[in-house]
C-alpha positions in Angstrom: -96.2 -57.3 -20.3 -98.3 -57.4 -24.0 -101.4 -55.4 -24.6 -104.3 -57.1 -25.5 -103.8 -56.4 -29.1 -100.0 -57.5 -28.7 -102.0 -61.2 -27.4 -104.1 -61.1 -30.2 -101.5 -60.5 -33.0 -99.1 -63.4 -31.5 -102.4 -65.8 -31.5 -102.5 -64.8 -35.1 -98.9 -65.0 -36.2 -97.8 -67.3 -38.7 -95.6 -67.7 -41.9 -96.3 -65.4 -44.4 -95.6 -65.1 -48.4 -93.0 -63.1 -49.7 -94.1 -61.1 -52.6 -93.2 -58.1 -54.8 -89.7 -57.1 -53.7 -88.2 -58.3 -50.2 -85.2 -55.4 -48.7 -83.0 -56.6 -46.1 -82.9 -53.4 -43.0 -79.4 -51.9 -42.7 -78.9 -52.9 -39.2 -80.1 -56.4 -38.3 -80.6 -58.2 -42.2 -83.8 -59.0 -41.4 -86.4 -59.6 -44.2 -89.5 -58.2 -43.5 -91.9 -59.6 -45.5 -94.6 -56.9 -45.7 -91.9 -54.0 -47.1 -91.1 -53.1 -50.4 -89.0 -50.5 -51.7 -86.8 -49.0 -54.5 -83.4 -47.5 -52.4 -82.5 -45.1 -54.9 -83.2 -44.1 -58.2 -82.5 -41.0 -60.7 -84.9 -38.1 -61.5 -84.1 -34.8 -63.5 -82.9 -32.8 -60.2 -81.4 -35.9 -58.3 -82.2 -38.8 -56.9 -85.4 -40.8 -55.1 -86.1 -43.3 -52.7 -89.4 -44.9 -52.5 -91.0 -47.2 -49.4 -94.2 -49.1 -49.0 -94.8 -51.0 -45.8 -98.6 -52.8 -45.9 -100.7 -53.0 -43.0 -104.5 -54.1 -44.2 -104.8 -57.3 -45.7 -105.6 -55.1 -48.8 -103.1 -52.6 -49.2 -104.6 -49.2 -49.5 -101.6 -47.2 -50.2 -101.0 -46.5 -53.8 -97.9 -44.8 -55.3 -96.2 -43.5 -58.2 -92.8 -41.7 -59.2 -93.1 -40.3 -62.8 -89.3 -38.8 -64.3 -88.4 -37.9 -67.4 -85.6 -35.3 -68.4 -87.3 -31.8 -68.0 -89.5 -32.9 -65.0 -90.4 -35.1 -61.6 -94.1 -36.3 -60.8 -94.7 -38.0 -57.3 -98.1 -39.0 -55.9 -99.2 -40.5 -52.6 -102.8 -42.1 -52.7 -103.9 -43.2 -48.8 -107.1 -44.9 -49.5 -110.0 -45.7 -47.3 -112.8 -48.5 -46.9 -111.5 -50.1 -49.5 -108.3 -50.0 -52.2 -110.7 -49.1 -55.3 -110.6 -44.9 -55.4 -106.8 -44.6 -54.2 -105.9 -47.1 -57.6 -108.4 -45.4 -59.4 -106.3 -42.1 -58.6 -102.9 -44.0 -59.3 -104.4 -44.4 -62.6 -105.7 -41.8 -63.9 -104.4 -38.2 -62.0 -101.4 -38.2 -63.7 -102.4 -38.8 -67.1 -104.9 -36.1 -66.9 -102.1 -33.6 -65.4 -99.9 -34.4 -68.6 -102.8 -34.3 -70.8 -103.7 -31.1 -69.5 -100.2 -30.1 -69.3 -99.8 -30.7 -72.8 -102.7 -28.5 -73.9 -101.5 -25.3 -71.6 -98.1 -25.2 -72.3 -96.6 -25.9 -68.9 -97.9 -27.2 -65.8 -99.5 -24.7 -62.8 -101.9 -24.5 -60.3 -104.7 -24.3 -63.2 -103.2 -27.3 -64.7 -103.4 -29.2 -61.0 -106.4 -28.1 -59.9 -108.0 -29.3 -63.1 -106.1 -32.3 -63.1 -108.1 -33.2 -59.3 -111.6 -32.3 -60.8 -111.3 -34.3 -64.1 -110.2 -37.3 -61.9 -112.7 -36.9 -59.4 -115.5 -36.8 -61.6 -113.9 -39.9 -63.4 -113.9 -41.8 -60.4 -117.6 -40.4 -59.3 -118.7 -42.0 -62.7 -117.5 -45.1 -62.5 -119.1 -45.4 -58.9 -122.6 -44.5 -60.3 -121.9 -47.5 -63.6 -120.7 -49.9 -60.6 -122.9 -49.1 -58.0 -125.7 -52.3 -58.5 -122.8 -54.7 -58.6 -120.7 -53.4 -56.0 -122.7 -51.4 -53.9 -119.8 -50.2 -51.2 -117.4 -48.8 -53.6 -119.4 -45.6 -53.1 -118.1 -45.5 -49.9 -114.3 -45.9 -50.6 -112.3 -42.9 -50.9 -108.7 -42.0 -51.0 -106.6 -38.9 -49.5 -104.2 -37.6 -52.7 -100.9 -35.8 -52.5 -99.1 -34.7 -55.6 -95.8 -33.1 -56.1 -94.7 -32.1 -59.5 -91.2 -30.5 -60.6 -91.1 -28.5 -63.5 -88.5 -25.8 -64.8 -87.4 -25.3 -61.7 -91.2 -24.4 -59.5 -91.7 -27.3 -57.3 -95.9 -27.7 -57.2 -97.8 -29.4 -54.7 -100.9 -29.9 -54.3 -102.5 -32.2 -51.3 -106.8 -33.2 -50.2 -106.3 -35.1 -47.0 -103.9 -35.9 -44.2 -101.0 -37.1 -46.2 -97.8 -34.5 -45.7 -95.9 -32.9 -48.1 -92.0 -32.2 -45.8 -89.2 -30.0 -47.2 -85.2 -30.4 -45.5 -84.0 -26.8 -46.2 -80.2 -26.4 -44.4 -80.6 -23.2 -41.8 -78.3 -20.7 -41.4 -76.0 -22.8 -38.5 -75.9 -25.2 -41.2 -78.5 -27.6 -39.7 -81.3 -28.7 -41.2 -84.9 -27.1 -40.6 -88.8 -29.1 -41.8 -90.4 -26.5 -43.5 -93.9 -28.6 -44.1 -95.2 -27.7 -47.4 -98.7 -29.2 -47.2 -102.4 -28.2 -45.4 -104.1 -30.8 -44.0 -107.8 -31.0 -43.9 -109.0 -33.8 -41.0 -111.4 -32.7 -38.2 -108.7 -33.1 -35.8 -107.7 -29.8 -36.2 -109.4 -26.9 -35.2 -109.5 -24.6 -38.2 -110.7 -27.8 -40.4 -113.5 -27.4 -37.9 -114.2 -23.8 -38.3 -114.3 -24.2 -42.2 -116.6 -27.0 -42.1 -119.3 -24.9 -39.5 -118.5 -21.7 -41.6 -119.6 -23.8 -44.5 -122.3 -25.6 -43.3 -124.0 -23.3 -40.8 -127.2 -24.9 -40.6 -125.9 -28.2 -40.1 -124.8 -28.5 -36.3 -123.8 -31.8 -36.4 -121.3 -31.8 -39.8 -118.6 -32.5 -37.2 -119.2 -34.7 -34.2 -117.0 -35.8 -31.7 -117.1 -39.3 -31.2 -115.3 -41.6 -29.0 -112.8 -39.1 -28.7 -112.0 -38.4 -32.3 -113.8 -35.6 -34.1 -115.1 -37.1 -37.6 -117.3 -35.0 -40.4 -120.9 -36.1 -39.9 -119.6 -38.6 -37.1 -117.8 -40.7 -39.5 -115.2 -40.0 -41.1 -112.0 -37.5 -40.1 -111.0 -36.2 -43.5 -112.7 -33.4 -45.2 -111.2 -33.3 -48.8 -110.7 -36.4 -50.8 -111.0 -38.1 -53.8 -114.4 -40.4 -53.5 -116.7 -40.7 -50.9 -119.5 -40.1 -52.7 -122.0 -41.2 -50.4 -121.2 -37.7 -48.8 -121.1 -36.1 -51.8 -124.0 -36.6 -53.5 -127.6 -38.3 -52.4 -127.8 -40.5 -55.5 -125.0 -42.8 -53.7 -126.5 -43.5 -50.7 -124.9 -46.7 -48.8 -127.0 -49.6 -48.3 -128.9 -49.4 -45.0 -127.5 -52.1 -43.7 -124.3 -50.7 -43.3 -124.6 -48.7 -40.4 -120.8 -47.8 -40.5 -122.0 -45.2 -43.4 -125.0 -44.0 -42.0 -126.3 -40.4 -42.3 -128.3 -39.4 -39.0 -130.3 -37.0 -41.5 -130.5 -37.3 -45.7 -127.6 -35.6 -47.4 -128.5 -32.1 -49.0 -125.2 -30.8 -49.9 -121.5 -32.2 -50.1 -120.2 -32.5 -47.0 -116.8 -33.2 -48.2 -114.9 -31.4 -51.0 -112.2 -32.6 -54.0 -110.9 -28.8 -53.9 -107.1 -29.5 -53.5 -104.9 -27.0 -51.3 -102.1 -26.2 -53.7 -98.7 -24.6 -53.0 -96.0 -23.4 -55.3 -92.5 -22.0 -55.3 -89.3 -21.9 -57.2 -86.7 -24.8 -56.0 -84.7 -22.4 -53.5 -80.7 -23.1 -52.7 -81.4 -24.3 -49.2 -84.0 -26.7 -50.3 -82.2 -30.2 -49.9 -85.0 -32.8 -50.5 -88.9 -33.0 -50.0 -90.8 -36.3 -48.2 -94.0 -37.2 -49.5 -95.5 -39.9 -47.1 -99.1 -40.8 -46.2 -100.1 -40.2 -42.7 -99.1 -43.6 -41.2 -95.5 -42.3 -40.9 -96.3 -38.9 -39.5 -98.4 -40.9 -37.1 -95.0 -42.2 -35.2 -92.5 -38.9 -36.1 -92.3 -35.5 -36.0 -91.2 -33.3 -39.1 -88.3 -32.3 -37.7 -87.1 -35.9 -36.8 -88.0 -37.4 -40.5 -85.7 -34.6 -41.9 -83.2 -35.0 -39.3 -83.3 -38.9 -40.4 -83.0 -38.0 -44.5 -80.3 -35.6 -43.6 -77.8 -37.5 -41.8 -78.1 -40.8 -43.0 -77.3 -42.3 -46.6 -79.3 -41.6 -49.3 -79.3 -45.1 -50.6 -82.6 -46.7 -48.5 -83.6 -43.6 -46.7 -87.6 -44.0 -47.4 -87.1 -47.5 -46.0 -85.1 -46.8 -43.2 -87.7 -44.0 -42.5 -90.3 -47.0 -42.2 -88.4 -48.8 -40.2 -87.9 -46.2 -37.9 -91.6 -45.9 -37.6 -92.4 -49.4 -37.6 -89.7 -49.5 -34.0 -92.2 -46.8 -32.4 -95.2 -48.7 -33.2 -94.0 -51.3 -31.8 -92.7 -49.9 -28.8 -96.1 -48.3 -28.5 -97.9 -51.8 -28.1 -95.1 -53.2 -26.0 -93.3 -55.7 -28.3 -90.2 -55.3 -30.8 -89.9 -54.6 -34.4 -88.2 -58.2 -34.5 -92.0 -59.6 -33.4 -94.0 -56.9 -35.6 -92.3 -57.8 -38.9 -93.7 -61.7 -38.3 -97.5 -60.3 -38.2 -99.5 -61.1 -41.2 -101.2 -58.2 -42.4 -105.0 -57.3 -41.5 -104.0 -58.2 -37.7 -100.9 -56.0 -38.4 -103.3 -53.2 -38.7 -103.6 -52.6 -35.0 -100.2 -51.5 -35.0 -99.9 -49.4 -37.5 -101.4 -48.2 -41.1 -100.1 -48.1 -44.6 -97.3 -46.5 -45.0 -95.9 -44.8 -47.9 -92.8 -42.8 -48.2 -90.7 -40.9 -51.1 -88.0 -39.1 -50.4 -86.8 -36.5 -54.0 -83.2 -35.4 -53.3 -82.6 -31.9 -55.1 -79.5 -31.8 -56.5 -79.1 -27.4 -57.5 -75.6 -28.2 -60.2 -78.6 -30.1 -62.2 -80.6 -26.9 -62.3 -81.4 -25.6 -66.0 -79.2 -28.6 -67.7 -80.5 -31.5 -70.2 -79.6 -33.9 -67.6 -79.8 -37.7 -68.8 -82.4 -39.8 -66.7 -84.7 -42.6 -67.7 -87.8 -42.2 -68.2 -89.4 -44.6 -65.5 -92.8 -45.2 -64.1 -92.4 -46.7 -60.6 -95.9 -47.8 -59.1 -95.2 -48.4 -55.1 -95.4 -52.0 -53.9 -95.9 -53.0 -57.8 -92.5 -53.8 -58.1 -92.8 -52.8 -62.3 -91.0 -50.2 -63.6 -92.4 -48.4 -67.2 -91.7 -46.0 -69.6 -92.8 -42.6 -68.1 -95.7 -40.8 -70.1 -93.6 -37.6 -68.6 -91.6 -37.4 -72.2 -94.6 -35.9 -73.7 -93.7 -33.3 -72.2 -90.3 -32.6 -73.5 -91.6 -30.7 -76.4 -92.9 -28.2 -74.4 -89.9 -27.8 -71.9 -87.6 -27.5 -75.5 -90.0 -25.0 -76.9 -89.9 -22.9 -73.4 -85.9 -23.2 -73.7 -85.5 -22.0 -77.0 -88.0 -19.0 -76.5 -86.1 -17.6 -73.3 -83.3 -18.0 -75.3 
């Protein structure tokens, strides 16, 4: 028997265009018109696999995988109320990381940290010169997650619900998630705590509503890039939009561009990290993504990672994946979100070596592939070489 939304998505169904690039799925060759991907490309330490499904009838989910020969950059942008802040971060975070990177010397938590600031208040300026014209891009926003390999450290730093996986091999020779990433959305407890702790004369800074505990009653992440309306007064939203609505006028951010950032040296049992946004975490558990990248070929693995996903969804509304693929996106959307995956294989015999690898800039569900700014970094990584040395 179909749900109601299952009804309403096969009222809606019809033909839609193929665009970007179309993958066939490893078990039944089925287009499905919505996915992109790249199966498997070459970084400095390995290999990657990159996935985009689209769900909204503007894709929110922006990506990019930045190599070059001393160094790997991935980010994972998961916008909200609109695609403007997530592409803003697509196009600017990682220029202001190299940037940065190229006036300290190396790349560290400093170097991250600062890159998240710069690119916050970039995006928070552009809002207040676009505001008159386009008055709701002061309520779009976009959850960020970088990782960034460098000389052997693997950084990454994460504002939002997107997750950050590691698939280290255990002792037994099995293979263990070790999830690398804090999450800050008022679904969890301690997001709670810091929010009161924070705001202690504010009772209401998290409500529960309809069963879904949201900062100030609307929204469920507390760190992102945007949102300004809940940032700062000057960018209040148009009363009549009551989706973005203070109860009470705004006297101090309510939500924060601090990134949570975590760093460590590659160890031997690490065997590959996934970066996704939170629409694939929404349908699997750590431990049964890594299981999935771990015992399957490495050629596809973000997209068969989607496609696993996309068969609980479905299953979850009562229809097959053979149905779901056929729904045109927007009405797709009650089904299931954006979804974003990269998988970096870590490859330890590459370790320390001048490995040959292009220099690529892959933008997720662009279908382009660029030089990588990353090489402006090589001067640094040969100056660091010859000064150990």
């Amino acid at each position: 028997m179909f749900s109601w939304l299952a009804r309403l998505a096969a009222a809606c169904w019809r033909p839609v265009r193929r665009y970007a690039r179309m993958s066939k799925d490893d078990e039944d060759g089925v287009d499905d018109a919505l996915l992109w991907c790249r199966d498997l490309d070459r970084h400095s330490l390995g290999e990657f696999s990159i996935a985009v499904v689209q769900a909204n009838e503007i894709i929110e989910d922006q990506s990019q995988v930045e190599t070059g020969p001393h160094g790997t950059f991935v980010g994972v942008y998961d916008g909200h109320a609109g695609p403007e802040a997530s592409r803003f971060v697509c196009d600017h975070l990682f220029l202001h990381l190299m940037k940065l990177a190229r006036e300290n010397g190396t790349i560290s938590e400093d170097v991250l940290r600062n890159a998240f600031s710069a690119t916050e208040e970039g995006f928070l300026s552009l809002v207040r010169r676009t505001q008159e014209t386009k008055p709701l891009i002061a309520a779009t926003g976009s959850c960020c997650l970088v990782g960034a390999i460098w000389r052997g450290t693997l950084h990454v730093a994460n504002l939002g619900d997107s997750r950050a996986v590691a698939g280290c091999v255990g002792r037994s020779n099995n293979i263990v998630a070790d999830q690398l990433t804090r999450e800050h959305n008022a679904s969890m407890e301690e997001v709670r705590q810091e929010l009161r702790s924070l705001h202690p004369d504010d009772p209401q800074v998290v409500v529960l509503k309809h069963g879904v505990w949201r900062v100030k009653g609307i929204i469920q992440v507390s760190r992102s890039i945007g949102d300004s309306y809940l940032k700062k007064p000057e960018f209040i939203v148009d009363p009549s939009i009551p989706k973005f609505q203070l109860s009470e006028p705004l006297r101090r951010p309510v939500l924060s561009a601090e990134p949570s950032i975590y760093s460590r040296p590659i160890r031997h049992q690490d065997k590959f990290v996934i970066f996704a946004s939170d629409g694939l975490w929404e349908h699997m558990t750590n431990q049964e993504a890594v299981e999935i990248v771990y015992n399957y070929p490495r050629a596809g693995i973000a997209r068969r990672l989607i496609r696993t996903a996309l068969d609980e969804a479905a299953k979850k509304r009562e229809v097959r994946y053979e149905d779901l693929k056929n729904v045109e996106k927007g009405i797709r959307r009650f089904f299931h979100d954006d979804i974003t995956v990269v998988v970096i294989f870590i490859d330890h015999e590459l370790l320390g070596k001048n490995t040959s690898v292009p220099e690529l800039s892959v933008r997720g569900f662009i279908d382009t592939v660029l030089p990588s700014d990353f090489s402006v970094l090589d001067g640094i990584a040969a100056h660091a070489s010859s000064a150990i040395q």
